[in-house]
C-alpha positions in Angstrom: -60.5 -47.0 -73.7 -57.2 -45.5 -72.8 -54.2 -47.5 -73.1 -50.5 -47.4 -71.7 -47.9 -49.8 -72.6 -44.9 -49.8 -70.0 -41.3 -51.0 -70.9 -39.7 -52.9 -68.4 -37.4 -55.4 -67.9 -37.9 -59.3 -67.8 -36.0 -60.1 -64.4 -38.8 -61.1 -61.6 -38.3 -58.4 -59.3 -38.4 -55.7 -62.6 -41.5 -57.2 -63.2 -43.0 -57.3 -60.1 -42.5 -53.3 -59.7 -43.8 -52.7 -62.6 -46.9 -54.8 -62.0 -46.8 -53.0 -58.4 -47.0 -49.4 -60.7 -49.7 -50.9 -63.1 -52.3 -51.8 -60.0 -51.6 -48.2 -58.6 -52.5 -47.0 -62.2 -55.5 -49.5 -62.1 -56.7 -47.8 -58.6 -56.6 -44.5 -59.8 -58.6 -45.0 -63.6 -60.0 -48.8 -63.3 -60.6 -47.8 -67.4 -56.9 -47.8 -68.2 -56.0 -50.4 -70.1 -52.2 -51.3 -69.2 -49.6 -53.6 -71.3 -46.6 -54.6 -70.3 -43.5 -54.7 -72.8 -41.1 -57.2 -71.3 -37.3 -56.3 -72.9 -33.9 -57.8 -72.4 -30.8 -55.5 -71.6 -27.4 -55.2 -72.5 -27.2 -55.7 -68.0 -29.2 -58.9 -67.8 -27.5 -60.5 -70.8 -23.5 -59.6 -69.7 -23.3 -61.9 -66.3 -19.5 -62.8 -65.9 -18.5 -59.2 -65.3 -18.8 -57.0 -62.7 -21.4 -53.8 -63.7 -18.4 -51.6 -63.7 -16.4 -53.4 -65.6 -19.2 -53.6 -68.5 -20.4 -49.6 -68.5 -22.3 -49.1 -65.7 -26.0 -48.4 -64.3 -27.1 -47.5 -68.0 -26.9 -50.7 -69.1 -30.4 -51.6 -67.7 -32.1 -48.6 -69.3 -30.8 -48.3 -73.2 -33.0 -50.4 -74.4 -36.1 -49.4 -72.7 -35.3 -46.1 -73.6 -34.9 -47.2 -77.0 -38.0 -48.7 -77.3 -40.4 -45.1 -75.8 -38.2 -43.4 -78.5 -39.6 -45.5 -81.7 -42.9 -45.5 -80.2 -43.5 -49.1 -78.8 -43.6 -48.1 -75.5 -45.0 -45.0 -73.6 -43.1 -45.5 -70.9 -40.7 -47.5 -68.8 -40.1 -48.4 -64.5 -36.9 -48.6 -62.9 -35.2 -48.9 -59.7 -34.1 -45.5 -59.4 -31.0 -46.6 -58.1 -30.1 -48.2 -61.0 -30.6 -44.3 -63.6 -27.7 -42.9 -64.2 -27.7 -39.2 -62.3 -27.9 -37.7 -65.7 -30.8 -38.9 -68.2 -29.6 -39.1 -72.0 -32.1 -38.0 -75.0 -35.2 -36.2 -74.1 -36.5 -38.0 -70.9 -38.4 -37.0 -67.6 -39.3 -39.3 -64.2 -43.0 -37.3 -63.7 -43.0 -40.2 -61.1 -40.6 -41.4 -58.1 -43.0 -43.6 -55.4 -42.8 -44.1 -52.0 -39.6 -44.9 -51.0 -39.5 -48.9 -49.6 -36.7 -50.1 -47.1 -33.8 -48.6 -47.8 -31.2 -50.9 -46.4 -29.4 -53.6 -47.6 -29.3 -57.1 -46.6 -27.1 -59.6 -44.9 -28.3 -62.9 -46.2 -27.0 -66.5 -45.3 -28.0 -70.2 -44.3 -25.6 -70.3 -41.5 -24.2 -67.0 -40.1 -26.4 -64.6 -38.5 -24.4 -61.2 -39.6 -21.1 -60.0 -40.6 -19.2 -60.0 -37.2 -20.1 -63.8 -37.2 -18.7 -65.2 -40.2 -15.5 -66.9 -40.0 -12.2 -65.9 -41.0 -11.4 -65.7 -44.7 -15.8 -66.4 -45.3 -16.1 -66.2 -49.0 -19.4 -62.7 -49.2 -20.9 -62.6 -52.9 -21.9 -59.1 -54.1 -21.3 -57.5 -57.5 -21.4 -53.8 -55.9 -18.3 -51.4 -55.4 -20.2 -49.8 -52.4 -21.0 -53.0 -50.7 -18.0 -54.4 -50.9 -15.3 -51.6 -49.9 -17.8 -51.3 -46.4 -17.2 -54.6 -46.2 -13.3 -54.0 -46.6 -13.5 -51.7 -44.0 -15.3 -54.0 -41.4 -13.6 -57.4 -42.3 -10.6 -57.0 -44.3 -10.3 -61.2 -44.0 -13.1 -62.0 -46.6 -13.0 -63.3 -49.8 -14.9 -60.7 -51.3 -16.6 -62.2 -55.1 -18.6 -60.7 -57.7 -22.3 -62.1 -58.0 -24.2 -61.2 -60.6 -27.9 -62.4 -61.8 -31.5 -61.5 -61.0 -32.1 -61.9 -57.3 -33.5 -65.6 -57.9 -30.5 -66.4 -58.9 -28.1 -65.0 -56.8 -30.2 -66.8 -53.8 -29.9 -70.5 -55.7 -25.9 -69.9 -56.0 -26.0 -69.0 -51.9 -27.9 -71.9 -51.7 -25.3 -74.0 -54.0 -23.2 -73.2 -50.9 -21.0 -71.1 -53.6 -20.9 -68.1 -50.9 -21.2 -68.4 -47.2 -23.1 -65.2 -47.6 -24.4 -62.3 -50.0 -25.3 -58.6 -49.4 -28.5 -57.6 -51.4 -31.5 -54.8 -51.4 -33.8 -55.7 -48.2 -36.2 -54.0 -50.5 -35.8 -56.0 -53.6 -36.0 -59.1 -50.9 -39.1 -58.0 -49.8 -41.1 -57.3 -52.7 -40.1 -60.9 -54.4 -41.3 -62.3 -50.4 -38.2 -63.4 -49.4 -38.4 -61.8 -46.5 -36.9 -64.2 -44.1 -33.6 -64.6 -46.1 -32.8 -61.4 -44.4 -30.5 -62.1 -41.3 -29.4 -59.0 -40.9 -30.1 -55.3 -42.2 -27.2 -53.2 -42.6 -28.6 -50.2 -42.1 -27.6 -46.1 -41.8 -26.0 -44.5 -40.5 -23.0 -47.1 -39.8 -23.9 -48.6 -43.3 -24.5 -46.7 -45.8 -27.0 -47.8 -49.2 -26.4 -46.7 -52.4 -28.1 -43.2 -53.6 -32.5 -43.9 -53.9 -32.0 -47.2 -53.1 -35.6 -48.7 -52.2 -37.3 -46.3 -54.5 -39.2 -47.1 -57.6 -39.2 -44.6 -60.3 -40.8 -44.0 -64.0 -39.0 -42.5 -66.8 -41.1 -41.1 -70.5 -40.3 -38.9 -72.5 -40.1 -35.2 -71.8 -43.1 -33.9 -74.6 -45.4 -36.6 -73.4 -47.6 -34.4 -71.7 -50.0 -37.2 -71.0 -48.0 -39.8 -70.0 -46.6 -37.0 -67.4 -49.8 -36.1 -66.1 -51.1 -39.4 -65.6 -48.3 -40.6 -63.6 -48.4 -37.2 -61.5 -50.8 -38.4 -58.6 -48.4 -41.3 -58.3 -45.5 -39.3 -57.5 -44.6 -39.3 -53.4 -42.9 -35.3 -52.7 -40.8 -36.5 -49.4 -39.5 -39.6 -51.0 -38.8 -37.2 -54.2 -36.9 -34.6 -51.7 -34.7 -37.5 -50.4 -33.8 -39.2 -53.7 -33.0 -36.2 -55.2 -30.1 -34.8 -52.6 -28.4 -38.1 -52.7 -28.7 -38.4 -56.8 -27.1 -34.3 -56.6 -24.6 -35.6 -54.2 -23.5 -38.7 -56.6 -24.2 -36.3 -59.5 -21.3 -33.3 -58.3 -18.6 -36.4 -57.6 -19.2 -38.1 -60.9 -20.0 -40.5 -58.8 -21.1 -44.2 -60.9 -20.8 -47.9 -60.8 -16.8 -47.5 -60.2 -17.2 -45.5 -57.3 -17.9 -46.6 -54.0 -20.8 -44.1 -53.1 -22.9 -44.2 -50.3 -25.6 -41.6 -49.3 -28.8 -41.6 -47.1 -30.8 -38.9 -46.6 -34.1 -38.4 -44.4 -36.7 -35.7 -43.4 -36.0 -33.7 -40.0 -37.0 -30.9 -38.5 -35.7 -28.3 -40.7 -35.7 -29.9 -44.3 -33.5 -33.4 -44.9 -30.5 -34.5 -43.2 -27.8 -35.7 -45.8 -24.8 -38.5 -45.0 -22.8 -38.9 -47.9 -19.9 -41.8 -48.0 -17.1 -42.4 -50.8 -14.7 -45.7 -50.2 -11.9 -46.8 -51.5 -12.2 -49.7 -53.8 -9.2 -51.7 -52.6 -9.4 -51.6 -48.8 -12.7 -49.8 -47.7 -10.8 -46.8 -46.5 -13.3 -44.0 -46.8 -14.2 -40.3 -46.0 -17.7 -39.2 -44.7 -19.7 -35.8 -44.2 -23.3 -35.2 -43.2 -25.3 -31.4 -43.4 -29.2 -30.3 -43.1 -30.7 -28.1 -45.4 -34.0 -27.4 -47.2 -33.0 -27.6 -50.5 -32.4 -30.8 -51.6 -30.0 -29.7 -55.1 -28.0 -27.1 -52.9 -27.5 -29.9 -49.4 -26.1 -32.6 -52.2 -23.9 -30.5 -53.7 -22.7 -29.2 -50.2 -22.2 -33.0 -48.7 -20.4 -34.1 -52.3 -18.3 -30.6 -51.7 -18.0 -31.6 -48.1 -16.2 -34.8 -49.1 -13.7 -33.6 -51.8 -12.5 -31.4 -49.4 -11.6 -34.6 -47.0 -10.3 -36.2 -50.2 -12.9 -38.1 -51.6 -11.2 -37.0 -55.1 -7.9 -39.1 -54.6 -10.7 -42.5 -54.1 -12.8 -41.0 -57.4 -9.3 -40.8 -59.4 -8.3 -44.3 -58.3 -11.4 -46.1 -59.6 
């Protein structure tokens, strides 16, 4: 019997993707036999700082990564919006699925969306992105870092810590928390962060069969969108101490790109938008697009 043994990580909604990417597996070859390696990292253990202040997205892979690399696992599943734009050591994603939503969510027990909360409303979110479009909209907040698996960031809301917290509608929806979502803050006034909603799977790059069987999984006009926003982020050195924002989507003509970079302190921010067919070439183009209106001086000031 064939065997696969996926590293993931032990939070509930890491768990539930990749128990979503096992069934798939199961549909396509009901003879695989799949194993789950549940690991702990360096980003679920370090709670009282921000993500930028402790390194960044690459926190949540190392030790996955770690693990495919001494042979315990044959591979690992992410939220792709959590890989770093460049992968370290000899790695490959043979498989990015169907993108879910991409938005994120306004979620609260007593306001309905942003324009409603009152003045000086304390808003819970430990991203850079979120919170400098916040800035922008309601510079009156109380803006405060909220870290924790999504579980947990829903008990403190409901501790009354926050009178309201920004999260992934997608990472919502696949725990079936569904109706916490008051609002979506969607594109193009509000931006997500680069292949946010989209599940990917990272092995290792001469594992030929662990490539090929996650091949029929892989969804080519999720891919094509992912990938210009992840060139975009990659050509401004973009990371978890930027504020960067990017959607794209498939139009007539190949994928329409909107790229946003904020400033950290008061959401002031600079924004450009292009079509093309190449998905490499229209991120580097939007991410060029931006520098040129001065998205450098927000980079440099991170």
């Amino acid at each position: 019997m064939k065997t696969l043994r996926i590293a993931t990580r032990k939070s509930p909604l890491a768990l539930w993707q990749t128990e979503h990417v096992a069934a798939l597996l199961r549909g396509l070859d009901p003879d695989l036999e799949i194993t789950l390696v549940p690991l702990s990292t360096r980003g679920d253990q370090v709670l009282d700082r921000s993500l930028a202040a402790v390194g960044g997205k690459g926190l949540f892979l190392k030790e996955l990564e770690e693990a495919m690399l001494r042979g315990e696992a044959d591979c690992a599943v992410h939220s792709l919006k959590d890989v770093p734009m460049e992968l370290e050591g000899p790695f490959v994603l043979p498989a990015i699925l169907e993108r879910a939503d991409h938005a994120d969510a306004f979620v609260s027990n007593n306001h309905d969306d942003i324009a409603s909360l009152p003045y000086g409303a304390r808003v819970g979110s430990s991203s850079l992105r979120r919170q400098a479009q916040l800035r922008a909209l309601r510079p009156d907040l109380q803006l405060v870092d909220l870290r924790g698996n999504v579980n947990t960031r829903l008990a403190k809301l409901d501790a009354v810590e926050y009178d309201a917290i920004l999260l992934a509608c997608a990472g919502l929806q696949r725990l079936g928390f569904d109706r916490r979502i008051r609002a979506r803050l969607d594109a193009p006034a509000w931006l997500p962060a680069p292949a946010q909603g989209a599940i990917t799977v990272e092995c290792r790059e001469d594992d030929e069969a662990t490539r090929t069987l996650f091949a029929a999984l892989n969804h080519a006009p999720t891919r094509r969108c992912v990938e210009a926003e992840r060139a975009m982020n990659r050509a401004l050195h973009g990371s978890c101490q930027v504020p960067v924002a990017a959607f794209a989507h498939e139009v007539e003509g190949g994928l329409h790109l909107v790229g946003q970079v904020s400033a950290v302190e008061d959401g002031r921010a600079v924004r450009s938008e292009a079509t093309g067919d190449d998905a490499d070439a229209l991120g580097r183009l939007v991410a060029q697009q931006l520098l040129d209106l001065g998205a450098g001086e927000f980079i440099a000031g991170r």
